[in-house]
C-alpha positions as CSV (number, residue, x, y, z in Angstrom):
1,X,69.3,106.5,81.1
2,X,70.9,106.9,77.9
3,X,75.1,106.7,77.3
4,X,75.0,107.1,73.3
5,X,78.3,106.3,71.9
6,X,78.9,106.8,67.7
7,X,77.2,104.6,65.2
8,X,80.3,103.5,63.6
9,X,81.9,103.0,67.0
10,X,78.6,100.8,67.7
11,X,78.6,98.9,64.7
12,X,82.4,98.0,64.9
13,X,82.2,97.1,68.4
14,X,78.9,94.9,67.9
15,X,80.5,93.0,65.3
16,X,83.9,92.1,67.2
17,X,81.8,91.4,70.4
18,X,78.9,89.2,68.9
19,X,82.2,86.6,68.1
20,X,81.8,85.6,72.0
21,X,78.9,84.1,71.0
22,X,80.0,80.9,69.3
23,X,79.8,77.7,71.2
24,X,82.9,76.3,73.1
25,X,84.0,73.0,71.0
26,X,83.2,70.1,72.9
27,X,85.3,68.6,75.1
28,X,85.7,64.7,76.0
29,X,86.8,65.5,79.4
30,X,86.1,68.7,81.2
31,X,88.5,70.2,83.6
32,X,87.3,71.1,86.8
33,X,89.7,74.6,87.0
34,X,87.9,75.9,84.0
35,X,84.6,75.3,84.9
36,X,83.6,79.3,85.5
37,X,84.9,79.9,82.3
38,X,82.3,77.6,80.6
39,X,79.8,78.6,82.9
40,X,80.5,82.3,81.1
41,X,80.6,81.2,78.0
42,X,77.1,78.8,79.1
43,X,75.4,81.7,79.9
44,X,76.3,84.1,77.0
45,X,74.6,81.3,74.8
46,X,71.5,81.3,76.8
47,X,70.7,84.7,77.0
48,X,72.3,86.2,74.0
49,X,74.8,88.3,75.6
50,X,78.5,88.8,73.9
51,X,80.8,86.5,76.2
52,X,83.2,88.8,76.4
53,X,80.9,91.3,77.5
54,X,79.6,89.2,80.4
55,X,83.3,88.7,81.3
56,X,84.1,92.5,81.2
57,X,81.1,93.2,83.3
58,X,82.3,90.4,86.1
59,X,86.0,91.6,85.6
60,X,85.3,95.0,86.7
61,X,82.9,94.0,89.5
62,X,84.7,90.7,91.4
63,X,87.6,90.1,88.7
64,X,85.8,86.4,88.8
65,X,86.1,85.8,92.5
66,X,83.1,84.5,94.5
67,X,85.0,85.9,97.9
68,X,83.8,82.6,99.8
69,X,80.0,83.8,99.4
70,X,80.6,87.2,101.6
71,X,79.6,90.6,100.3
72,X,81.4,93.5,98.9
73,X,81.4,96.5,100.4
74,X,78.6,97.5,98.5
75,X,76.2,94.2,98.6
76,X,77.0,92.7,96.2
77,X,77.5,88.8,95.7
78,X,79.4,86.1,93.3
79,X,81.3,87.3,90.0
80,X,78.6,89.2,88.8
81,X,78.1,91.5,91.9
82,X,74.2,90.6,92.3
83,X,73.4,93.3,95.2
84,X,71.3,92.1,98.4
85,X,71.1,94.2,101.3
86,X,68.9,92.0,103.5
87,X,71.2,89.5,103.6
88,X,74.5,91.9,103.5
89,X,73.0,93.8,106.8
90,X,72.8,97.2,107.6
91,X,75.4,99.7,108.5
92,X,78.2,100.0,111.7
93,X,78.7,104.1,112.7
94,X,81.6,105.4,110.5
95,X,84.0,105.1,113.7
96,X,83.1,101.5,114.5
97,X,87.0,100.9,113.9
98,X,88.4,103.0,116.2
99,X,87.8,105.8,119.2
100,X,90.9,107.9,117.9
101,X,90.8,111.7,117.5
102,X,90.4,112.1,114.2
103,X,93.1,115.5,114.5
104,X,95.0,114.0,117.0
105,X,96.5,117.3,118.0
106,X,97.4,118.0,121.2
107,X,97.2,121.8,121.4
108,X,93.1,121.2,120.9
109,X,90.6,119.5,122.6
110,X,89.8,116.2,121.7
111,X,87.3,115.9,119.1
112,X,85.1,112.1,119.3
113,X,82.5,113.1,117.1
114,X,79.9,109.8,116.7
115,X,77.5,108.9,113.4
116,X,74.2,107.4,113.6
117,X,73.3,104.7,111.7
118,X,74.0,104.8,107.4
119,X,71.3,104.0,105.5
120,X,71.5,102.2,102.5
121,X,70.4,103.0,99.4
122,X,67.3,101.5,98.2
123,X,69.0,100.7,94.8
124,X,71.1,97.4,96.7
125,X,68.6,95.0,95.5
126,X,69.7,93.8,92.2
127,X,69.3,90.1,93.5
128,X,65.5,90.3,93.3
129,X,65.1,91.4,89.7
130,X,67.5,88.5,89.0
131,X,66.1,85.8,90.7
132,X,62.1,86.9,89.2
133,X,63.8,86.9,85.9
134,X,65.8,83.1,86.0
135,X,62.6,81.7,88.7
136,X,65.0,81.0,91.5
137,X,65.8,82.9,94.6
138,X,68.4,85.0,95.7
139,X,70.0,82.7,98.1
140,X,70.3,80.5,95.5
141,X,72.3,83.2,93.0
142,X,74.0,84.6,96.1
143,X,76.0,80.8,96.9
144,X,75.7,79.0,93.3
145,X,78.4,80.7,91.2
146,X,77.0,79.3,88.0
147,X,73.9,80.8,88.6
148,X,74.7,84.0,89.9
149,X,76.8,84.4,86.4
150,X,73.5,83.5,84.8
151,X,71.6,86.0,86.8
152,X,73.8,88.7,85.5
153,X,73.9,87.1,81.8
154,X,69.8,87.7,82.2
155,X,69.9,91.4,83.5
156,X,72.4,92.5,80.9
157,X,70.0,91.1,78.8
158,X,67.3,93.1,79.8
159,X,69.0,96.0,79.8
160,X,70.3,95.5,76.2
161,X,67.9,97.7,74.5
162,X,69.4,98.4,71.0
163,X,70.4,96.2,68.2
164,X,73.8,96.6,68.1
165,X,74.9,98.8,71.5
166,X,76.3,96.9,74.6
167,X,77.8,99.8,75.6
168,X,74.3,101.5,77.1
169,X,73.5,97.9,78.8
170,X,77.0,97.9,80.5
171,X,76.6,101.5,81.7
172,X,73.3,100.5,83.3
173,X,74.6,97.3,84.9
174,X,76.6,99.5,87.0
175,X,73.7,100.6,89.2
176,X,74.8,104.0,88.9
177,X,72.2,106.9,88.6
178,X,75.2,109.6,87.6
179,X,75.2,109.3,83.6
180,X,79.1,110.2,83.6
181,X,79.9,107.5,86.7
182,X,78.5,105.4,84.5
183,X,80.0,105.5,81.4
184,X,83.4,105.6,83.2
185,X,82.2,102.2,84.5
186,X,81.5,101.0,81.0
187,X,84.6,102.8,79.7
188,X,86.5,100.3,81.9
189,X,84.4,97.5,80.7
190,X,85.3,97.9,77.5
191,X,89.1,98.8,77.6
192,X,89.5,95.3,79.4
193,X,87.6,93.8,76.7
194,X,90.3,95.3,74.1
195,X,93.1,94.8,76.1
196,X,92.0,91.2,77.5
197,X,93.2,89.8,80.8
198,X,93.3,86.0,82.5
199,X,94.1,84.9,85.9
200,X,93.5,82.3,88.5
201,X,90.7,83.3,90.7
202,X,90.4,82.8,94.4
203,X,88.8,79.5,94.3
204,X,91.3,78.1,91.7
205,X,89.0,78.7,88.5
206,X,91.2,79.6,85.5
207,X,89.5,82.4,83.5
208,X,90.3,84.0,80.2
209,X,89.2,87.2,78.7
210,X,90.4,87.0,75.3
211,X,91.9,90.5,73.7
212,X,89.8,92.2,71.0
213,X,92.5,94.5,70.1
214,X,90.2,96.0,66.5
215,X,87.1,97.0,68.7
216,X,86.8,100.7,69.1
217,X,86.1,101.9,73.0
218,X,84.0,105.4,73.1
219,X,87.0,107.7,74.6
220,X,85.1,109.8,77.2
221,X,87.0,112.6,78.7
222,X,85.4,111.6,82.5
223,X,83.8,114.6,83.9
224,X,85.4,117.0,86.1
225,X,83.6,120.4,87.6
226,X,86.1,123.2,88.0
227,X,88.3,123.6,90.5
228,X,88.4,119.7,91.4
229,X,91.6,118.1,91.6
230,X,91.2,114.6,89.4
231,X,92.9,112.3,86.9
232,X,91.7,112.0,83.5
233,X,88.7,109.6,82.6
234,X,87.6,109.5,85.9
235,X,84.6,110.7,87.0
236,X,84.7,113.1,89.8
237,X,82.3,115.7,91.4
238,X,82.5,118.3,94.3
239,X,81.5,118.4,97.8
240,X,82.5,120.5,99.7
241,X,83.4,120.3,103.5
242,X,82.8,123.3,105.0
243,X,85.1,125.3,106.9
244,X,82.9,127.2,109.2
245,X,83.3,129.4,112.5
246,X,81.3,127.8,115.4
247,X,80.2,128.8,119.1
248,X,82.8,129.3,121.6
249,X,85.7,130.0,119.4
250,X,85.6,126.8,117.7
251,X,85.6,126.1,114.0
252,X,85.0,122.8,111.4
253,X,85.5,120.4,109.8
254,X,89.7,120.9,108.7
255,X,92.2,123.4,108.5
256,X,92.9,126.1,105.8
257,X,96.9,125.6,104.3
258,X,98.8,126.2,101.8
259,X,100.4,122.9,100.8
260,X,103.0,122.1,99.5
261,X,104.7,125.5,99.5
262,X,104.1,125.7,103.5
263,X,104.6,121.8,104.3
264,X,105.7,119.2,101.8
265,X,103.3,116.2,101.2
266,X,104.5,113.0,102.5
267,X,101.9,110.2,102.5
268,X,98.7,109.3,101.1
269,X,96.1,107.7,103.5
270,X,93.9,104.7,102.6
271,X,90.6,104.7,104.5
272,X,87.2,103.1,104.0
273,X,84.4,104.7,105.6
274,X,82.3,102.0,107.7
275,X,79.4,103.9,105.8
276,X,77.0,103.7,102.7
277,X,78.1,106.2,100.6
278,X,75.2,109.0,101.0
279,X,75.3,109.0,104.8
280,X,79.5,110.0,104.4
281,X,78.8,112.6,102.5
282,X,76.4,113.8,104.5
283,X,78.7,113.5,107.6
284,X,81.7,115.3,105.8
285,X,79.2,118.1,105.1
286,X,79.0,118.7,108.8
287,X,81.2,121.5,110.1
288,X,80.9,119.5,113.7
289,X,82.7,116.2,112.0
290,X,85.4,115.3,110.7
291,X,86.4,115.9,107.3
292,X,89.0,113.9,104.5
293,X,90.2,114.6,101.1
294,X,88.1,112.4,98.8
295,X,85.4,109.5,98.9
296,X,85.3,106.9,96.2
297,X,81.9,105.1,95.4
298,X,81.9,101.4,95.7
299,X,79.5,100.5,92.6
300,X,81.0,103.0,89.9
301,X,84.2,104.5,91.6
302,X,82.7,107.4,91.7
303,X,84.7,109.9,92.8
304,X,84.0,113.0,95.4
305,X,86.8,115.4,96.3
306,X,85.7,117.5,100.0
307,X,88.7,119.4,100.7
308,X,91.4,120.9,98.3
309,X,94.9,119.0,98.5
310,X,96.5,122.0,99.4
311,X,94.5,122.5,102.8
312,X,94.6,119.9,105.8
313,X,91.9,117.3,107.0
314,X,90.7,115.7,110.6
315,X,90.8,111.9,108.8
316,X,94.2,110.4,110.1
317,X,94.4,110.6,114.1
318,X,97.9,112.2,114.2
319,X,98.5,116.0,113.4
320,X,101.6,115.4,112.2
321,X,100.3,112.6,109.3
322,X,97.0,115.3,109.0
323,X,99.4,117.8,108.2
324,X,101.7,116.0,105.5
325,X,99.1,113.9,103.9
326,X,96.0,113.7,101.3
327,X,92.9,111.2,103.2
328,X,91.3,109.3,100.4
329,X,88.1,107.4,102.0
330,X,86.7,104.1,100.3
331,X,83.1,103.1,100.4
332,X,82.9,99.8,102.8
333,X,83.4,98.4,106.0
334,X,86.6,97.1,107.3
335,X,84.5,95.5,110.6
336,X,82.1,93.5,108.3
337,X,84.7,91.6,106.4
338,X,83.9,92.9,103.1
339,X,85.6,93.0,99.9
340,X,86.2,96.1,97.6
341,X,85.0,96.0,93.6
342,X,87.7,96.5,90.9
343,X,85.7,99.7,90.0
344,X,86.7,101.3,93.2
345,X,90.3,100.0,92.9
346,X,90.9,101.1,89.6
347,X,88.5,104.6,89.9
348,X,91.6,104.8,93.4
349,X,94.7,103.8,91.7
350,X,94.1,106.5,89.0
351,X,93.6,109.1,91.4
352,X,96.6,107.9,94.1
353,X,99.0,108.0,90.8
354,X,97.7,111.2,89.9
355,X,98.5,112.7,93.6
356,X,101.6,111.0,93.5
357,X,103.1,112.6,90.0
358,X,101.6,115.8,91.6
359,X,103.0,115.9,94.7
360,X,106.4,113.7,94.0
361,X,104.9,110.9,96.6
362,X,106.5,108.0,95.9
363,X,104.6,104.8,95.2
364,X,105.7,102.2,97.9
365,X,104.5,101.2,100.9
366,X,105.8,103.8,103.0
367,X,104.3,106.6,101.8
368,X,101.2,105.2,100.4
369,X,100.0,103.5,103.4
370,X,96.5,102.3,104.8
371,X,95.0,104.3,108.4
372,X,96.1,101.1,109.9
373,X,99.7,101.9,109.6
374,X,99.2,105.1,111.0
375,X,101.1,105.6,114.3
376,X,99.6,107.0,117.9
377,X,100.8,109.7,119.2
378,X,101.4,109.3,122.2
379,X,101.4,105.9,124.4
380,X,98.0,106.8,125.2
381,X,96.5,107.0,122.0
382,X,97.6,103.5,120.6
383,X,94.8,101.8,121.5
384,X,92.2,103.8,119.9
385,X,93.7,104.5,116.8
386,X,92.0,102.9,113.2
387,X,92.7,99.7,111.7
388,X,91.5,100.3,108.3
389,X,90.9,99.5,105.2
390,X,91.6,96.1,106.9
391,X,92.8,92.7,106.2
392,X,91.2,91.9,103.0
393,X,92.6,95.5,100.6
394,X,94.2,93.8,98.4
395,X,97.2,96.0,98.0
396,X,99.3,94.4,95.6
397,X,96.8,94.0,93.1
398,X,96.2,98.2,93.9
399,X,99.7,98.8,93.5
400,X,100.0,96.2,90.4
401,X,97.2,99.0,89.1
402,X,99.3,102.1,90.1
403,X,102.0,100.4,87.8
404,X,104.4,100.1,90.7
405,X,104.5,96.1,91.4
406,X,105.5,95.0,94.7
407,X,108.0,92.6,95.4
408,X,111.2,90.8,93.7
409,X,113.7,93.0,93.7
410,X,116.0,91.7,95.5
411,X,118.6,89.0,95.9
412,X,118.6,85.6,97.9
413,X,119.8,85.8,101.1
414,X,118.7,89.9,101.6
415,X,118.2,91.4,104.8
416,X,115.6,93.0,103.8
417,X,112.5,91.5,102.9
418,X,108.8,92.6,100.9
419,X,105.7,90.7,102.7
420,X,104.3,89.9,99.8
421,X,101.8,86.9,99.9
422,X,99.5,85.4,97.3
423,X,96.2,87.2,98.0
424,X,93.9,84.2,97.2
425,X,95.6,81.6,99.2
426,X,96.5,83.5,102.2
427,X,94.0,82.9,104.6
428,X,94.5,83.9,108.0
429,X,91.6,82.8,110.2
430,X,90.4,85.9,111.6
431,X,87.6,86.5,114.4
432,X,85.0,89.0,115.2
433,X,83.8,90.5,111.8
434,X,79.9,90.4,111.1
435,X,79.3,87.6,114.0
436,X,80.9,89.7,116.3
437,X,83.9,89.6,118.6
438,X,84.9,85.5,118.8
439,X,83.3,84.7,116.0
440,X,85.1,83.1,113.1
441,X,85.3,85.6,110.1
442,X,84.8,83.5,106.8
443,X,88.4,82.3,105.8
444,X,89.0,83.9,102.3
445,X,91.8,85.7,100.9
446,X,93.7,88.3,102.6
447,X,96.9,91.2,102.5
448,X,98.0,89.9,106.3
449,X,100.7,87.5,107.5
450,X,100.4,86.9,110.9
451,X,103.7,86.7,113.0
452,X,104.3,84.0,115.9
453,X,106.8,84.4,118.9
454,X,108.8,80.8,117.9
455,X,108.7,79.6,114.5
456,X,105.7,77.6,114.9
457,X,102.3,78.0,114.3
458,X,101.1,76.5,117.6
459,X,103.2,79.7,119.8
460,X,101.7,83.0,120.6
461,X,101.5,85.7,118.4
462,X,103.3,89.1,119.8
463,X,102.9,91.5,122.5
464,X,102.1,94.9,121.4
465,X,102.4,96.8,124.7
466,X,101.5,99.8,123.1
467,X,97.8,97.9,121.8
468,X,97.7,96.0,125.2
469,X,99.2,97.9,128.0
470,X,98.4,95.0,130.1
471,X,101.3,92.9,128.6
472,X,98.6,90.4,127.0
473,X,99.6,88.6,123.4
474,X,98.2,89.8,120.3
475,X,95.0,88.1,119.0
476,X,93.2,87.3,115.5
477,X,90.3,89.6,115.9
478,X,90.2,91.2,112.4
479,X,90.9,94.3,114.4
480,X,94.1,93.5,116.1
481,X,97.0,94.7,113.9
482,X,99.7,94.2,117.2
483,X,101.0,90.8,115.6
484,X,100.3,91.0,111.9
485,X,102.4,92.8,108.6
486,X,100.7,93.8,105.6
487,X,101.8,93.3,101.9
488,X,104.1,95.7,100.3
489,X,105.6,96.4,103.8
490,X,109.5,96.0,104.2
491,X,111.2,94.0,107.0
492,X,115.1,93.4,108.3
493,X,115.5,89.7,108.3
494,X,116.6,88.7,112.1
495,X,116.9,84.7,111.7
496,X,115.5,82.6,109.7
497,X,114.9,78.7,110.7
498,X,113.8,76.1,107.9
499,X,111.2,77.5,106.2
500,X,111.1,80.3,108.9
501,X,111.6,83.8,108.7
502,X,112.2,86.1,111.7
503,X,112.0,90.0,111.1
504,X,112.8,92.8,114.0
505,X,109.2,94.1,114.6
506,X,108.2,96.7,117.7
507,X,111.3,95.5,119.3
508,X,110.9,91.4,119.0
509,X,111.3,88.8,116.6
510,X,108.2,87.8,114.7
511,X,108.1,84.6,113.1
512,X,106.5,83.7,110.1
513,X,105.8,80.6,107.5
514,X,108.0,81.3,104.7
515,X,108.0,78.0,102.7
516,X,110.1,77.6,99.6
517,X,107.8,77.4,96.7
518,X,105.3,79.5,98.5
519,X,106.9,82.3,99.9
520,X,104.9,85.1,101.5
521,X,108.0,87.5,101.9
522,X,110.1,88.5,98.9
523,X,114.0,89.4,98.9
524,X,114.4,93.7,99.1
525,X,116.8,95.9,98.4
526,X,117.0,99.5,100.7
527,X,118.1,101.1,103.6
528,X,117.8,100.1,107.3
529,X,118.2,101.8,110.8
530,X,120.0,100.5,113.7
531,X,121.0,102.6,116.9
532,X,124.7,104.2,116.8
533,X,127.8,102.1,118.4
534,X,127.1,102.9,122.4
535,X,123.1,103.4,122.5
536,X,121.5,100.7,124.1
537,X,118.1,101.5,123.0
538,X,116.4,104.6,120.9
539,X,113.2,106.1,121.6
540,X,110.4,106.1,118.8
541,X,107.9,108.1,118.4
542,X,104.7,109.2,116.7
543,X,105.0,112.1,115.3
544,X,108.0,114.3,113.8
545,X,108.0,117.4,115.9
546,X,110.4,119.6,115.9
547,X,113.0,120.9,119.3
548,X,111.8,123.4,121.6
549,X,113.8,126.2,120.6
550,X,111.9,125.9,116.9
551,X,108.4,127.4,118.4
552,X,108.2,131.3,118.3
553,X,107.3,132.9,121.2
554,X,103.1,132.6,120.6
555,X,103.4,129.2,119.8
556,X,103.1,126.5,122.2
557,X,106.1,124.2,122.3
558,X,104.7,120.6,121.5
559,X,106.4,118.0,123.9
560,X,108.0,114.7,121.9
561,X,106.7,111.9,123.4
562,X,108.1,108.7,123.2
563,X,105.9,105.7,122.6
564,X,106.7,102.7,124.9
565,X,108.2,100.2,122.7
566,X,112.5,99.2,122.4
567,X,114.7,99.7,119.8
568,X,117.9,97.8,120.5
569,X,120.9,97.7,120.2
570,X,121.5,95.1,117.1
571,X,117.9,95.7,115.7
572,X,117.4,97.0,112.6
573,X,114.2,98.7,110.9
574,X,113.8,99.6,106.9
575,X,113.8,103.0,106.3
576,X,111.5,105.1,104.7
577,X,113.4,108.3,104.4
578,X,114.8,110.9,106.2
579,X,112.1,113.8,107.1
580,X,112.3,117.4,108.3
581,X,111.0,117.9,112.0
582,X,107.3,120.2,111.6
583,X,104.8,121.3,113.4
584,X,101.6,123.3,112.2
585,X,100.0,125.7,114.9
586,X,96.0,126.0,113.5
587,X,93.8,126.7,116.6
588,X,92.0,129.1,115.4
589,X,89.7,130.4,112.8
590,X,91.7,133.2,111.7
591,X,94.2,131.5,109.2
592,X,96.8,134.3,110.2
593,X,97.3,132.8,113.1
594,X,98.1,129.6,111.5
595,X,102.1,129.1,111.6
596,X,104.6,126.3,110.2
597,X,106.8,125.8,112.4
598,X,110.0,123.8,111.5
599,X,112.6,122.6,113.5
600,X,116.8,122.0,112.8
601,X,115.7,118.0,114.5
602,X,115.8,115.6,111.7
603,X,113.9,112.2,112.2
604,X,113.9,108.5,110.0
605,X,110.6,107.2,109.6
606,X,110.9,103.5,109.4
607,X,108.0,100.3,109.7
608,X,108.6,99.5,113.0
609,X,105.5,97.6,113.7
610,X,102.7,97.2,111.8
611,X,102.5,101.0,111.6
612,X,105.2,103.4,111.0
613,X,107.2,105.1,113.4
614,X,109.8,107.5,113.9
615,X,113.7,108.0,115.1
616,X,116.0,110.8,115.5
617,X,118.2,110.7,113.0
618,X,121.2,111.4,115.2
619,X,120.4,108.6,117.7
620,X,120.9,106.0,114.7
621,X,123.3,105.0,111.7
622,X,121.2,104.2,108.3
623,X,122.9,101.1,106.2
624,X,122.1,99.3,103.2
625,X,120.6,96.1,103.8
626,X,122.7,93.0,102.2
């Protein structure tokens, strides 16, 4: 594989990198938080490798984490993303996080299509070549940071094949057989080499990547095939779901529109597939499955767009969310505890800021939202609809990338509140991922604060009625969102007790640590619902849908279903705008038949629970929150 970049480029590059070379000065006491960073700068010596280079490379895999020894959703182990598949484990089926229908409209039958196992690629091995080239074994650089950043000092060695060019050795360590994916993945490499970067990583290691603001970066365009819908320097390709006429008056795998003339666009969906990425594309190639915007690669953030923006896919469980949002899926699995590479998230956040500029979407947390925040739509859907991307998307590093920070904007004392915990150190201790249900997930660093019924830790965590119609209290099983919040999410303050805060959430007050000095929720400024003077309590529902006296005549009237949660009197919700009641008739094949239909009903979608919801906007007054 060869990613030529200029010779002057080369030479001016090669000369500012080959600086990370020199020794670190000795020091008469090392300090134990730095020790990765001499471990980089160790290993650069050793094998000859630019240290800045080896810390670009590590950046744009793990940002320096080790992620408490667990895999990332494509294998991949320690800072420098050494793959091993044997011990990472085979595939779950792409709907191993839910039993939802994927269209989640009622005026068609239900559609539970299943996927067999996803292969791997054979290509998840890097741990082997590794291991023969240092004489250890992979365990070994899988659990010893130090040497799994030696492991990856010794491979970009061996791919260095020039004199002078890093850039073709960087490209290569990506893994990635697509000559463009990989020089977008090098690209990155090297603009956070120029730009530098430091932070604390998840196991308290202080790390430094120096700025080289002289070195020239190759400037590649990204490639884009017409007709793709893509941000610049990205790399993006097209595969097309197919919308195709099957037996017995059915039809796959979405819906033909014409967004956003017909229907504006309101969200953008976060997924991740619970597949490797060949066996998803293979499955949104089937006009019997279900279908989504866009996949993004794991390795290279590759990107793969299935269905044009301005049409509708099967990918959220609600028609309503179908119908007013873009599905973007992410390579990894949610169930197994995983953790996503900074090539995905940055290869993501390009793309969700180029939708959002696009399509006027605007970049908060209730409109760019993960499946999991996704509401049922009726009280008998709840419990089978989707909880990812999971625990562990880290959302305020993605929206720190989109360049729309979360948290801190308001004043002491707000109502209103931004969960906003620090990634690394909260640590929820979650059941059932790769053990299985009961068994203890690895404790590591994650996007969830988990809400108690009293402010203390030793109570029970909420009842979602809606998750367990039984009555029964929420649990920690990685899958059970009825009792957690997720960062960038916006909460009314209803008491606070020491260093407790209580917010209104699915009709009770949820309790959570909220020390001074380590706060997990940030003051907010906004809007918030309550019910009007004289309403006891306000339905909510799932979906937007508009009055009966909206539908034509050959249209069937869609009935509003309440879900089977309480909003009192005295509660209040944050809103997330005031929307337009629609409903899109597509049953058939013949796209004339297909009709907006939009009602004079206006609704307030607000975060009720861990998911959105929805209120009438007459039933309820909308205040800002002091």
């Amino acid at each position: 594989m060869s990613h030529p970049i200029p010779r002057t480029a080369a030479i001016l590059a090669t000369a500012t990198l080959l600086t990370g070379l020199a020794a670190a000065p000795a020091q008469a006491q090392a300090d134990p938080t730095t020790q990765r960073q001499r471990d980089f700068t160790a290993a650069a010596n050793e094998f000859k490798v630019p240290e800045n280079v080896l810390l670009g490379v590590s950046y744009l895999e793990s940002r320096w984490d080790t992620n408490a020894g667990t895999p990332s959703t494509s294998a991949g182990y320690g800072p420098m993303h050494l793959t091993d598949l044997r011990e990472a484990g085979t595939a779950t089926s792409h709907h191993d996080e839910g039993t939802q229908d994927p269209r989640g409209d009622d005026a068609r039958p239900a559609l539970h299509p299943q996927a067999g196992p996803a292969t791997p690629p054979p290509a998840l091995q890097t741990v082997d070549e590794a291991a023969h080239l240092l004489g250890t074994d992979a365990r070994t650089l899988r659990t010893d940071a130090t040497q799994n950043i030696r492991g990856g000092a010794a491979l970009l060695a061996k791919y260095h094949t020039g004199q002078s060019d890093w850039y073709n050795a960087v490209a290569r360590y990506s893994g990635s057989a697509d000559q463009a994916a990989a020089q977008t993945f090098a690209d990155e490499v090297f603009d956070t080499i120029k730009t530098g970067t430091a932070r604390t990583t998840d196991d308290g290691q202080q790390v430094t990547l120096s700025p080289t603001p002289d070195l020239v970066v190759p400037q590649h365009a990204g490639s884009t095939p017409a007709g793709v819908e893509c941000p610049k320097r990205v790399t993006c390709e097209s595969v097309p779901a197919p919308y195709q006429q099957l037996p017995k008056d059915d039809y796959g795998n979405h819906d033909l529109a014409n967004r956003p003339e017909s229907q504006k666009i309101d969200h953008i969906v976060i997924h991740d597939t619970e597949g490797y990425w060949a066996n998803v594309l293979d499955l949104v190639q089937d006009p019997t499955y279900v279908s989504w915007h866009y996949t993004i690669r794991s390795a290279d953030g590759l990107i793969a767009q299935h269905v044009p923006t301005k049409d509708v896919a099967w990918h959220a469980g609600n028609w309503y969310v179908n119908a007013k949002s873009i599905g973007i899926e992410h390579e990894g699995f949610a169930a197994k505890g995983t953790w996503y590479t900074e090539a995905m998230y940055r290869s993501s956040a390009k793309l969700v800021g180029y939708l959002s500029r696009k399509y006027g979407i605007p970049l908060d947390r209730a409109h760019i939202i993960g499946h999991d925040n996704v509401p049922g739509t009726t009280p008998l859907t709840i419990p089978g609809m989707h909880w990812d991307p999971g625990p562990y998307w880290d959302w305020s590093h993605y929206f720190d990338l989109l360049g729309a920070p979360l948290g801190g904007f308001g004043l002491p004392g707000s109502s209103l509140v931004t969960i906003d915990p620090d990634f690394a150190k909260n640590q929820p201790a979650f059941t059932g991922c790769d053990g299985g249900p009961g068994t203890g997930c690895v404790p590591r660093g994650s996007e969830a604060v988990v809400l108690h019924s009293q402010p203390s830790e030793s109570s029970p965590l909420l009842v979602d009625i809606g998750l367990h119609p039984t009555g029964a209290a929420s649990t920690m099983d990685v899958s059970d969102v009825g009792s957690r919040v997720a960062t960038g999410q916006r909460y009314a303050v209803a008491d606070v007790k020491g260093d407790w805060t209580a917010i209104w959430y699915l009709g009770q007050k949820g309790w959570f640590h909220n020390p001074r000095g380590a706060r997990v929720a940030k003051p907010a400024i906004g809007w918030v619902v309550t019910p009007k003077p004289g309403l006891a309590t306000v339905p909510v529902y799932g979906r937007a849908y508009p009055e009966p006296e909206a539908y034509p005549a050959n249209v069937t009237v869609q009935a509003i279903t309440p879900l089977p949660y309480t909003l009192s009197a005295g509660q209040k919700y944050s809103s997330g705008g005031v929307v337009g009641s629609e409903y899109y008739w597509a049953t058939t094949f013949d796209v004339a038949d297909h009709v907006v239909v939009k009602g004079k009903l206006k609704y307030v979608q607000i975060q009720f629970g861990h998911r959105i919801a929805f209120v009438k906007a007459d039933d309820v007054r909308i205040v800002p929150a002091f």
